[in-house]
Structures are given as C-alpha cells and as structure tokens.
FIGUNU-657735 format. One record per residue: x, y, z of N, C-alpha, C, O in turn. Coordinates in steps of 0.02 Angstrom, whole numbers. Example, Ala and Ser with C-alpha at 12.3 -4.5 7.8 and 13.67 -1.06 7.14 Angstrom:
2
n_c1; n_c2; n_c3; ca_c1; ca_c2; ca_c3; c_c1; c_c2; c_c3; o_c1; o_c2; o_c3
660; -284; 390; 615; -225; 390; 660; -165; 390; 712; -166; 423
642; -112; 354; 684; -53; 357; 645; 2; 394; 670; 57; 402
***
This chain:
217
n_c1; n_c2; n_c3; ca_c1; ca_c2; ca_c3; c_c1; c_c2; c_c3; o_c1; o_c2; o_c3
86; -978; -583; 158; -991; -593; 195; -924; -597; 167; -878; -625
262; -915; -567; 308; -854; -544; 317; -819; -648; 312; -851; -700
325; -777; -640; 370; -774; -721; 426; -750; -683; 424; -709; -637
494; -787; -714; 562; -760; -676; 579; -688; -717; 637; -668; -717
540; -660; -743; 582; -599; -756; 547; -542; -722; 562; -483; -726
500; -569; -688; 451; -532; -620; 445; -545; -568; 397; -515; -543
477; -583; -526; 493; -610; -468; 544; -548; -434; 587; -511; -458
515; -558; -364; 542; -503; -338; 584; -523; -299; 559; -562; -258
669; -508; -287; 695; -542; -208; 705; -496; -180; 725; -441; -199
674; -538; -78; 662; -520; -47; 721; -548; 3; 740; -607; 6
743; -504; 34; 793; -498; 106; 765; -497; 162; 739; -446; 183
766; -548; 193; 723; -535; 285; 783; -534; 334; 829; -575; 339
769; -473; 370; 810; -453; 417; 768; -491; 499; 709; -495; 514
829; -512; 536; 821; -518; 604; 862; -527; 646; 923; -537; 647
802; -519; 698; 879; -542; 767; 863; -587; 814; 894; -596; 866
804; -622; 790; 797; -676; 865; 777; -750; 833; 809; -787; 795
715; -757; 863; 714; -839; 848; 680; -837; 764; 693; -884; 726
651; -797; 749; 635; -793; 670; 555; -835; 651; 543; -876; 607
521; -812; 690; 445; -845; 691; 420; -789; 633; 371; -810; 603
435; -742; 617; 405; -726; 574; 434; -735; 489; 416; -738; 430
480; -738; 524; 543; -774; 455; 511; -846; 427; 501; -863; 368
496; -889; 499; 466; -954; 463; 405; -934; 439; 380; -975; 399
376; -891; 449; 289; -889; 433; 295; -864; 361; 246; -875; 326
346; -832; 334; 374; -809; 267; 397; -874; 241; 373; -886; 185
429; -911; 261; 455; -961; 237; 401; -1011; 198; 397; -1033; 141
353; -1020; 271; 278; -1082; 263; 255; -1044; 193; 274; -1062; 137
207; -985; 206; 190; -941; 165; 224; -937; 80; 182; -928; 37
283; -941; 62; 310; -944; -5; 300; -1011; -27; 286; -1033; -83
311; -1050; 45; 314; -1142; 17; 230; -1144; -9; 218; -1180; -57
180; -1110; 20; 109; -1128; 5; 93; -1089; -59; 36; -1071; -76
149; -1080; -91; 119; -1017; -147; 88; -955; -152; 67; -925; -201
89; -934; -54; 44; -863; -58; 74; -792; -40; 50; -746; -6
145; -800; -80; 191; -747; -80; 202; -750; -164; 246; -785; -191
161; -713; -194; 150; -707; -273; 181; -654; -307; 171; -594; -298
229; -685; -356; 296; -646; -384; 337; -634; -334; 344; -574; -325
367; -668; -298; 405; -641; -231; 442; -713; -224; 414; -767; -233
498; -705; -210; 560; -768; -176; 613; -724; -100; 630; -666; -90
620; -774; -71; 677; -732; -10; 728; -779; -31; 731; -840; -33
777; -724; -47; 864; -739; -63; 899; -737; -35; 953; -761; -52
889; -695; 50; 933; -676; 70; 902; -662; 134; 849; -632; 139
946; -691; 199; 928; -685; 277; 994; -654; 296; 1049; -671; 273
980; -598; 346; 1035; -548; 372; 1010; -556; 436; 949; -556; 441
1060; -567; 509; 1051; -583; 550; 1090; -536; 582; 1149; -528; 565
1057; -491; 641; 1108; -426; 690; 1125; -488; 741; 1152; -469; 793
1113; -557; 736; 1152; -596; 801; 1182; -645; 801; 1153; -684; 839
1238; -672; 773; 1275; -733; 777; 1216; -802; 815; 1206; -861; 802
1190; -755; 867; 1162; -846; 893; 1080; -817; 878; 1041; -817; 926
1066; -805; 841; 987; -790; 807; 962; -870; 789; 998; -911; 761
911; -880; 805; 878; -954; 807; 873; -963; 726; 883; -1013; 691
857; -908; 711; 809; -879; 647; 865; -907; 597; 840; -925; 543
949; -916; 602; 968; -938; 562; 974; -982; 522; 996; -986; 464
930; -1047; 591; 963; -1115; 567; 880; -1137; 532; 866; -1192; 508
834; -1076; 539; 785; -1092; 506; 792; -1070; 414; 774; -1105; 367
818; -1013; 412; 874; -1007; 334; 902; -1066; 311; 898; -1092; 255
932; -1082; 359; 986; -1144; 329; 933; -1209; 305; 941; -1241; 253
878; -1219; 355; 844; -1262; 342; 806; -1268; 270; 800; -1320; 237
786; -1209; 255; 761; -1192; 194; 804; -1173; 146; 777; -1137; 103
846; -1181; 140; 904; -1186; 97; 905; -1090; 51; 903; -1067; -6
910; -1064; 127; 918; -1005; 112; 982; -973; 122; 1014; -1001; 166
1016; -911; 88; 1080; -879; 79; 1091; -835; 154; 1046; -802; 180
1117; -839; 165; 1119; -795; 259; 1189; -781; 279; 1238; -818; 280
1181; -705; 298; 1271; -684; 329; 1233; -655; 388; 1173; -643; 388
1280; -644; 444; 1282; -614; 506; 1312; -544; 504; 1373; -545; 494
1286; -482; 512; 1296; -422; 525; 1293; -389; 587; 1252; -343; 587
1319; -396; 633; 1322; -385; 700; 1314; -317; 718; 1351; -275; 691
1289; -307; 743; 1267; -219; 780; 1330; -191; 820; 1356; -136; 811
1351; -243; 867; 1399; -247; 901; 1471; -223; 891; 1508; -193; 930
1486; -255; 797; 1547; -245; 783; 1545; -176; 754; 1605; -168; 760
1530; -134; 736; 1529; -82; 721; 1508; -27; 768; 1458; -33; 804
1551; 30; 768; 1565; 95; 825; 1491; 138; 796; 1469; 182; 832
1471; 128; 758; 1436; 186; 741; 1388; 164; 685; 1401; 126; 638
1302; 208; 707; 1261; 176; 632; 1285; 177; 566; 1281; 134; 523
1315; 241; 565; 1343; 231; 489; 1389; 201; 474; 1407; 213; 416
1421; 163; 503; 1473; 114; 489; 1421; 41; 481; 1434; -9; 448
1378; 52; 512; 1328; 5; 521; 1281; -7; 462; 1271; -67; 450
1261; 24; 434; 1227; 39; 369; 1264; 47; 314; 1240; 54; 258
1338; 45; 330; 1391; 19; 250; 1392; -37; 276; 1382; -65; 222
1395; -72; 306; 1413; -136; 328; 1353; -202; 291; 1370; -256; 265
1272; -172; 300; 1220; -202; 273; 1199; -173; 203; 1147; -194; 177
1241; -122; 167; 1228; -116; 108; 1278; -169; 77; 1257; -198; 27
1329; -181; 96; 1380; -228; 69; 1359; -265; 71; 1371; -302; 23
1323; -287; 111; 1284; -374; 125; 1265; -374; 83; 1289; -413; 42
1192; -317; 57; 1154; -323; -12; 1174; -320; -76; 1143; -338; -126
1238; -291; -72; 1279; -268; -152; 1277; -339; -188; 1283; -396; -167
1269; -318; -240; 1237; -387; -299; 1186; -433; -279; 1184; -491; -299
1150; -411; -244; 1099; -465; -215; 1046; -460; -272; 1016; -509; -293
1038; -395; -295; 970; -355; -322; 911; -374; -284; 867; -404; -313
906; -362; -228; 861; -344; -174; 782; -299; -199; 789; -243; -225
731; -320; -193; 696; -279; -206; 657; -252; -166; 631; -197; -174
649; -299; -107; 617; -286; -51; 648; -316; 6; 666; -374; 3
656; -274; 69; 679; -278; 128; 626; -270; 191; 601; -222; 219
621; -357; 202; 567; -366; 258; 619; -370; 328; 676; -393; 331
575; -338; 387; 625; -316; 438; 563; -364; 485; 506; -343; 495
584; -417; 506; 556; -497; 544; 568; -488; 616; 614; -528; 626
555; -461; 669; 590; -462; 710; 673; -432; 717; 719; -460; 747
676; -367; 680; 754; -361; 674; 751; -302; 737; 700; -268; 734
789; -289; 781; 790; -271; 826; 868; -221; 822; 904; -218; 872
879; -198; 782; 938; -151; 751; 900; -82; 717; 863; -87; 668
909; -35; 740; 880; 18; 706; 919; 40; 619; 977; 58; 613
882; 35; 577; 921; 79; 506; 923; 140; 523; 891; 183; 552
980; 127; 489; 1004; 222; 474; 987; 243; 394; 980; 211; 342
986; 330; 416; 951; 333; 343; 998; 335; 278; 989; 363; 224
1058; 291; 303; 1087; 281; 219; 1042; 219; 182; 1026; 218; 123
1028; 174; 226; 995; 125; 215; 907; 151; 182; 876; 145; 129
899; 170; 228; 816; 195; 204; 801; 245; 158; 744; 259; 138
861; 275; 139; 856; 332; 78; 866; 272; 9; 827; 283; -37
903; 222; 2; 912; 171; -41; 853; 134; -40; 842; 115; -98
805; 113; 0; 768; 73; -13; 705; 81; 6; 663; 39; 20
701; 165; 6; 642; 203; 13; 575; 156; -24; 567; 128; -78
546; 162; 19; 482; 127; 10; 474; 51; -7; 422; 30; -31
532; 5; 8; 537; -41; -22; 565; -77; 41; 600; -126; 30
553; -55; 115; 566; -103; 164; 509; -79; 205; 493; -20; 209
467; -147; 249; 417; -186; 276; 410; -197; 341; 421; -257; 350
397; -165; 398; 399; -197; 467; 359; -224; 477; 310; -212; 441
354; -278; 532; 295; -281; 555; 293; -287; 630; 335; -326; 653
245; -248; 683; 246; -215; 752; 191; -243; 758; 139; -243; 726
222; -286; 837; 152; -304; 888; 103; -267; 913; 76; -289; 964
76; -201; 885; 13; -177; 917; -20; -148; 847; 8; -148; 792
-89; -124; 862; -105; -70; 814; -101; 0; 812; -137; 42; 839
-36; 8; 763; 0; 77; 758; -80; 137; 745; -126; 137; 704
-65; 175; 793; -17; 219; 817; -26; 213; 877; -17; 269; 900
-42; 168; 929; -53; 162; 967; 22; 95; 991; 44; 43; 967
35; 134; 1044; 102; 91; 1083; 155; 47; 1035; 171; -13; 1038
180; 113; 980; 239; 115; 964; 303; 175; 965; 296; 227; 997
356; 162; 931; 396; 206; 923; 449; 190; 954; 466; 131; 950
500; 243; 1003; 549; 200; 1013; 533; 184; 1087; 506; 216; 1133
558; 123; 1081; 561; 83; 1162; 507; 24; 1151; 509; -30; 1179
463; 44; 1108; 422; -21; 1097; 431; -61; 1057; 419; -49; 998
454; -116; 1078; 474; -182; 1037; 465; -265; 1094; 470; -276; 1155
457; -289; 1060; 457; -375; 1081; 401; -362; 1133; 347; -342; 1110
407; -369; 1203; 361; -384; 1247; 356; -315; 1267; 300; -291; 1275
405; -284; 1276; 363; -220; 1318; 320; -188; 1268; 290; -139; 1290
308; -201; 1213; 252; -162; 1184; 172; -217; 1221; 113; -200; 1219
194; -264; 1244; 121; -305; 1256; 131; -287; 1344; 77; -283; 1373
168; -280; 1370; 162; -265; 1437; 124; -196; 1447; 80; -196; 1491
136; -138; 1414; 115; -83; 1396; 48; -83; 1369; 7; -38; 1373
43; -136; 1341; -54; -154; 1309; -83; -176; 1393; -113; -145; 1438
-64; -226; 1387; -83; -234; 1476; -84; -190; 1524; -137; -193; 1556
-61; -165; 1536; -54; -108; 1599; -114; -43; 1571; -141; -9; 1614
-130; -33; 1502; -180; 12; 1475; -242; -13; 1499; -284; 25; 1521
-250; -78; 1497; -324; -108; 1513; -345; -123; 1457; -376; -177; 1458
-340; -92; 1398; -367; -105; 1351; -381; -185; 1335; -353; -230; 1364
-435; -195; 1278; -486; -294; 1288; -454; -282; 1212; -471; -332; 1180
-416; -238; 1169; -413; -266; 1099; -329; -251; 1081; -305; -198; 1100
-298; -285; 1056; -234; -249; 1035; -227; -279; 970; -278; -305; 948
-163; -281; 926; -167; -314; 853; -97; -313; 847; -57; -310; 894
-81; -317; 765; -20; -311; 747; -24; -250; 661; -70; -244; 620
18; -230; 663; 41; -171; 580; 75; -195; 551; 129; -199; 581
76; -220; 497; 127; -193; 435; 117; -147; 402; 63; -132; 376
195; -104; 397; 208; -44; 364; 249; -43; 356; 293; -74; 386
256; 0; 304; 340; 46; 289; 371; 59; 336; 353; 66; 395
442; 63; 300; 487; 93; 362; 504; 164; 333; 513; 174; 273
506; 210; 381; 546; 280; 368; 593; 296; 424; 611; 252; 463
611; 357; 429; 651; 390; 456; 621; 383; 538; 656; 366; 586
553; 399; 540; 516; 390; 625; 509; 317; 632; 491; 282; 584
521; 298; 682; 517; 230; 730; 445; 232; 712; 411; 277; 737
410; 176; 662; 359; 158; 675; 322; 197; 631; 261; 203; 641
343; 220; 595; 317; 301; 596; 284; 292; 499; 246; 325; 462
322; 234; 493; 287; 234; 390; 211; 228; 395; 162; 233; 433
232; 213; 327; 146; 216; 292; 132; 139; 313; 173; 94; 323
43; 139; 318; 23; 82; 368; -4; 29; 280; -21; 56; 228
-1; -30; 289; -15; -78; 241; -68; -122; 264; -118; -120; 229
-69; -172; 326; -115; -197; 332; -123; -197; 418; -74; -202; 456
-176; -192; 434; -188; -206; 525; -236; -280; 538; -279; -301; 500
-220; -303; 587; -267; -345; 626; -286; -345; 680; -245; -365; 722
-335; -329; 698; -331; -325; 775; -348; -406; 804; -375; -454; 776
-319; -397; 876; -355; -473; 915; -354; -479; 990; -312; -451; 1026
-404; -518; 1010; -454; -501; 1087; -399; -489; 1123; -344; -497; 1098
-410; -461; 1201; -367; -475; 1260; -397; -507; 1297; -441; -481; 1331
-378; -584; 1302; -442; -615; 1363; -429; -608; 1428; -369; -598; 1433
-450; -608; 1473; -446; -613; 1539; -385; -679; 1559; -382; -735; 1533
-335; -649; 1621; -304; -676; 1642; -220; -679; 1598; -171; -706; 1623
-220; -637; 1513; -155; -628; 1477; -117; -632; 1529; -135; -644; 1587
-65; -622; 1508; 12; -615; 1502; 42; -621; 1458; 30; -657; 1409
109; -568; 1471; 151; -532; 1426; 163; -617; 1375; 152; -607; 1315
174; -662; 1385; 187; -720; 1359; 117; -732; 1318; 103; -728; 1258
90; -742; 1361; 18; -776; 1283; -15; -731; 1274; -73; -743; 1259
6; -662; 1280; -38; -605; 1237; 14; -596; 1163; -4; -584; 1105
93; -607; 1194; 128; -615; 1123; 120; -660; 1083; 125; -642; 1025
104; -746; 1100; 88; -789; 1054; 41; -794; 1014; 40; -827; 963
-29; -736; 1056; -77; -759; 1021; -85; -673; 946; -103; -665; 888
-68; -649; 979; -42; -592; 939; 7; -607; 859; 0; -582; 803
45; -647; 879; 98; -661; 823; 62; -726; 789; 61; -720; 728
22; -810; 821; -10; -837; 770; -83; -805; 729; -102; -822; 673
-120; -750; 779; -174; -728; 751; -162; -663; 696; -202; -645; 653
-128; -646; 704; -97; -578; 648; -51; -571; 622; -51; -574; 560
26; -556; 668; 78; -547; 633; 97; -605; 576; 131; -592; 526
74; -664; 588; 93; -745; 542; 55; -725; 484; 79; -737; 428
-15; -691; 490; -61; -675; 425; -67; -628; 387; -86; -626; 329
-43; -572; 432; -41; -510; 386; 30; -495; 338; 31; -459; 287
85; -530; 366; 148; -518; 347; 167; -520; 292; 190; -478; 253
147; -606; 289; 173; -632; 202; 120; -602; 161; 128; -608; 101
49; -559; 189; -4; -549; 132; 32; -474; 130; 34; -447; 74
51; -451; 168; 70; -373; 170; 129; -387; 97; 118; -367; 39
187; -424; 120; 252; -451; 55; 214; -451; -32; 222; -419; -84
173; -502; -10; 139; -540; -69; 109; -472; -105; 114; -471; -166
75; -413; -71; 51; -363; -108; 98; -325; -132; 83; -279; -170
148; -335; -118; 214; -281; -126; 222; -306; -202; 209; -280; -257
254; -377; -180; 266; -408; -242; 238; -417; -291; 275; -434; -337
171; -410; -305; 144; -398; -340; 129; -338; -366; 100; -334; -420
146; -286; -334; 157; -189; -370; 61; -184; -341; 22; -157; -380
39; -208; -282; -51; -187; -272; -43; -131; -215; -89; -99; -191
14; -126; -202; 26; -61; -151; 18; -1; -188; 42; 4; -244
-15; 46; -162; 7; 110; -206; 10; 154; -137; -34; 150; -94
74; 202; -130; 71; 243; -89; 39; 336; -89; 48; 382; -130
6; 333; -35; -20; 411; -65; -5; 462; 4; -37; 461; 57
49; 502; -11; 69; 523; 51; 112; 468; 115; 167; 440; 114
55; 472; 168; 73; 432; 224; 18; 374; 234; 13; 348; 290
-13; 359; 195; -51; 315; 197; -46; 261; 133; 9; 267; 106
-84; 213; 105; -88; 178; 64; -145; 154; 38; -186; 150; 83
-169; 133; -20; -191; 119; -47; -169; 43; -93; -126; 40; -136
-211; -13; -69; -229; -67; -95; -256; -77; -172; -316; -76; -185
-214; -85; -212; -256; -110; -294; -292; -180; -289; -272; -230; -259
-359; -171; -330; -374; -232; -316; -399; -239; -245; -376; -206; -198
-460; -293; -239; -494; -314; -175; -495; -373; -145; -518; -385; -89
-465; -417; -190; -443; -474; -156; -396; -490; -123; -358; -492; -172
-352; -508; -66; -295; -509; -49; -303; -562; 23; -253; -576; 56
***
C-alpha cells in the first residue's frame, strides 16, 4: 500500500499516440509503479492520440505546443508554467518528440526519464527518434537491437543509462514490426520498472552511470 506522504508525482510528456503512456498507465493500474502516481500529461500536439488515453484514465492534461512559441526558451517557460504547483517529482519523457532546453533540465536535474528505441550508445542522439532509429538498425545488419531508459541531460541521449533490454532481429523485419516488437518486448517493460525504481529512491547515480539498490526489480 502507497503511504501518501511518499508518493511521488509523475508528469509524462508526449507527442504521439502515447503507447508508452498507456504501458505507464496499465503498469500503475497493476500496482507495479511503487510509491509513484501520474498527475499530469503534457502534450507538444493538440491532436496527440496519447491524450484521449489521459482523459480515459481520468488523468490532468494541457497542450503545450512547440509550434506556438518562437524560441526554446520561450518554450521551456511555457512547460515550467504547466508544472508550477503541480509538485512534480519526476518527469517521464513517453515518446515526447520536443527537445528540453536547459532551463528545464537544470530544474529537474536528474529527475527526468527517457526512454529510446535502441541500445544506447549505439544509434542515438540527434536525428534518432521514432523509426529512423530502427531503419538505421536495419541498414547496420545487425540480428540484436533493444530499448534504454535513462536520464535526460544536456546531450541528446546522452544521460546516465538505468535499464537496457535487448531483442532479436528476425529475418524479413521492417521498420514497422521491428518497432512493435521493440516497444511490446522492452520499451512496455523496462519503462514503468525504470519509474517504479525512481520512485522508490533504488536509483543511485554515480557520475554517468548508475547504480541499482537492492536486486529485485
């Protein structure tokens, strides 16, 4: 059982259909996001699928558009206002497809979460996102690719690593079911367990790497 004076809220950022948003969603409903609640869905797209999956779950959600604002830093007052009185403790980035600026990441240093379709350090950074990071697995040849959760910093891709999975490349992929099977075999499993360790304080960071408390997870 949660104790509410240790419960952590969590903000998930996105911009598309929000499959990893629901896998956060399933994941809290099954109890395996421990000390952790999501309060709050921020969307960079008016027609983000991912919203009406918020709404469904009777979650709090505003639209912050990339679009309407001239400049990141107008862009990053724009999503601190979103958060003002939220008391935010953690900022999971679901498919958000908006780069932070570092007013944002100096505030919530160490306390926001990506998670990237390959195994970092391998075919990320900038330009790799959604499919061209799996088209780019394909064209390598490579038979294994996975998914990361990590920190976010200042480098694209570039935080401290939390959990990896890798999974097969079978013969005959495509950019389409090398992403599906990528996102139900890893990104859906590692995500909410990557959150769930947060929330629980089993992260410890050392440098650029991390360290896991505890061996169960």
């Amino acid at each position: 059982m949660l104790n509410a004076e240790n419960v952590k809220n969590i903000a998930v950022f996105v911009s598309g259909g929000g499959t990893n948003l629901q896998a956060l969603i399933d994941a809290q409903e099954r109890g395996e996001i421990r000390n952790g609640r999501i309060v709050f869905v921020l969307a960079s797209n008016e027609k983000a699928y991912a919203i009406q999956r918020a709404e469904k779950a009777g979650i709090e959600h505003q639209v912050v558009s990339r679009k309407a604002y001239a400049s990141s830093g107008e862009y990053d007052a724009a999503i601190l206002a979103a958060l003002e009185n939220r008391h935010i403790d953690l900022i999971v980035l679901a498919g958000f497809l908006s780069i932070l600026g570092p007013t944002v990441i100096e505030k919530y240093r160490n306390r926001i979460i990506n998670i990237h379709p390959s195994l970092i350090p391998l075919f990320c950074g900038d330009g790799f996102y959604g499919k061209k990071v799996h088209a780019a697995v394909l064209a390598s040849g490579m038979k294994v690719t996975g998914a990361t959760a990590h920190f976010v910093n200042e480098i694209t891709d570039g935080g401290a690593i939390i959990l990896q999975k890798a999974v097969p490349i079978e013969q005959g992929d495509n950019e389409d079911i090398l992403q599906y099977r990528v996102m139900r075999q890893a990104e859906w499993e590692i995500l909410p367990k990557a959150v769930s360790l947060f929330c629980e304080d089993r992260i410890r960071i050392v440098g650029n790497r991390t360290e896991i408390i505890g061996t169960s997870f």
